[in-house]
C-alpha positions as CSV (number, residue, x, y, z in Angstrom):
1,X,11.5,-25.8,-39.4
2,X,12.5,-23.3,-36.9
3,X,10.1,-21.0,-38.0
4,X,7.0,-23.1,-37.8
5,X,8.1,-24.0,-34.3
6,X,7.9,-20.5,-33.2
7,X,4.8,-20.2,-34.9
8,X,3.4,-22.7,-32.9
9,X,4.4,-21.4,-29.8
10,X,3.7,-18.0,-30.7
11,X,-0.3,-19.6,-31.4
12,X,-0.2,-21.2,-27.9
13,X,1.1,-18.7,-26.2
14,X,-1.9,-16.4,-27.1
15,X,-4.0,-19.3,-26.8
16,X,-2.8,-19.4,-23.1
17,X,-3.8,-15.4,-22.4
18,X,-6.9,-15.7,-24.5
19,X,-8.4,-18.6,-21.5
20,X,-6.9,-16.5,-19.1
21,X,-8.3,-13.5,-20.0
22,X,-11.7,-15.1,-20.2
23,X,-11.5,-17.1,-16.9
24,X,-10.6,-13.8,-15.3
25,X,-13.6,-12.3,-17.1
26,X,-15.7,-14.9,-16.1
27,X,-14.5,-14.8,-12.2
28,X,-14.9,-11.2,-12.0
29,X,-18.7,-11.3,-13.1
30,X,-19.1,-14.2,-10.6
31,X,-18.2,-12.3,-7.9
32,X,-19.9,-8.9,-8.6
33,X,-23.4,-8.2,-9.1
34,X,-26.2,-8.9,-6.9
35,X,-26.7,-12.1,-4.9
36,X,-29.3,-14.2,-5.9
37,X,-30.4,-15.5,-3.0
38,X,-31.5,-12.1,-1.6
39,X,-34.9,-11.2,-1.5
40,X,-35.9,-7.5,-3.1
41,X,-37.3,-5.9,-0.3
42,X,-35.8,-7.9,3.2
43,X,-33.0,-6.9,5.0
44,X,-31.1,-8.4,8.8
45,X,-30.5,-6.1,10.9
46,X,-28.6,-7.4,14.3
47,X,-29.0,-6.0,17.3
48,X,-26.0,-6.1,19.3
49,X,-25.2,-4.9,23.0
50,X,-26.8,-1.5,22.6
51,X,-26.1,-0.8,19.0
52,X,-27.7,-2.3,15.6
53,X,-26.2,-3.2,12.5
54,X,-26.7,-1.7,10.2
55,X,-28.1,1.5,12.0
56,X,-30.4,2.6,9.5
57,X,-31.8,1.1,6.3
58,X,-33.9,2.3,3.5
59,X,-36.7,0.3,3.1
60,X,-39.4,-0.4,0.0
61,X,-42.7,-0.6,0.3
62,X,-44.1,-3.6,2.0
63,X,-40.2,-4.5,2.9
64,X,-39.6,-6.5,5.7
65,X,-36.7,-6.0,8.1
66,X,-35.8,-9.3,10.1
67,X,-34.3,-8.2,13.5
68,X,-31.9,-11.1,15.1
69,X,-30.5,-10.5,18.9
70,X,-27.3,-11.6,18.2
71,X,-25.8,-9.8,21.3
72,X,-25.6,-10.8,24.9
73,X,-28.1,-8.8,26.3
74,X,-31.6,-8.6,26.0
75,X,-32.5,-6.1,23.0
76,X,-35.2,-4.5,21.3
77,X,-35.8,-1.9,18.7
78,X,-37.9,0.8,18.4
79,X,-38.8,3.3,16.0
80,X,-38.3,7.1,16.6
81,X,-41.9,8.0,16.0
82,X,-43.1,5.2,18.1
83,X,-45.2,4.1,15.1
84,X,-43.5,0.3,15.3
85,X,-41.3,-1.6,17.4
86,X,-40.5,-5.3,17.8
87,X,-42.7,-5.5,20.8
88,X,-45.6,-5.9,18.6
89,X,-44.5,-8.3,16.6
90,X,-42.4,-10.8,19.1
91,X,-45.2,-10.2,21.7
92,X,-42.7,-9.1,24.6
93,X,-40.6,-5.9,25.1
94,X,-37.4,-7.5,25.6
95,X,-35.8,-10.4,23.2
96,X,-33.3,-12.2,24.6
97,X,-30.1,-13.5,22.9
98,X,-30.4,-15.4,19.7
99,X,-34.2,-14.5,19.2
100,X,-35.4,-13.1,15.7
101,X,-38.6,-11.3,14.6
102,X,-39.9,-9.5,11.7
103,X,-41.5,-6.3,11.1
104,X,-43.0,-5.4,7.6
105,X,-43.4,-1.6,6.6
106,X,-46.5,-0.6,4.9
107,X,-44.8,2.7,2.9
108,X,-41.6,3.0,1.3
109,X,-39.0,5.1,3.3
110,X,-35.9,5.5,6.0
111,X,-37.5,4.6,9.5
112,X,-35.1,5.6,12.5
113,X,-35.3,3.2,15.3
């Protein structure tokens, strides 16, 4: 009798670490991996008191960067070339805290602002 009762724990037991194992498995491919809420091709970038995060971003072709003054003072970004800035597309040079506009590239590329 003593022997089937260790055989019975001995099952449980590795019953025990095979769920484990698998919700561990199951957690860690949860948490990795892309979001699926994210859009291929649309990034934030915040503009805070005279810096922007993140600095730089490679973008795809026809990708869209949404630019969000999240800082206290007015802000606006513009690129390196001149070819863009957010004065075109929020209609004023200066955006004030807590406004947000979009600018959509035509080519795919790393556009310095």
């Amino acid at each position: 009798m003593k022997e089937s009762g260790f055989e019975i724990k001995k099952v449980s037991c590795l019953f025990t670490l095979l769920l484990f194992g698998i919700s561990v498995g199951v957690l860690i491919s949860a948490c990795s991996g892309e979001k699926k809420d994210e859009v291929e091709g649309f990034a934030h970038v915040l503009m805070i008191d005279n810096s922007f995060s993140p600095p730089m971003q490679k973008i795809p072709v026809g990708g869209v960067i949404e630019f969000v003054n999240s800082g206290n003072n007015p802000h606006n970004a513009i690129a390196a070339d001149k070819n863009w800035s957010t004065e075109k597309s929020f209609g004023s040079i200066v955006m004030p805290r807590g406004s947000k506009t979009k600018v959509t590239f035509p080519r795919e590329g790393v556009f310095p602002y």
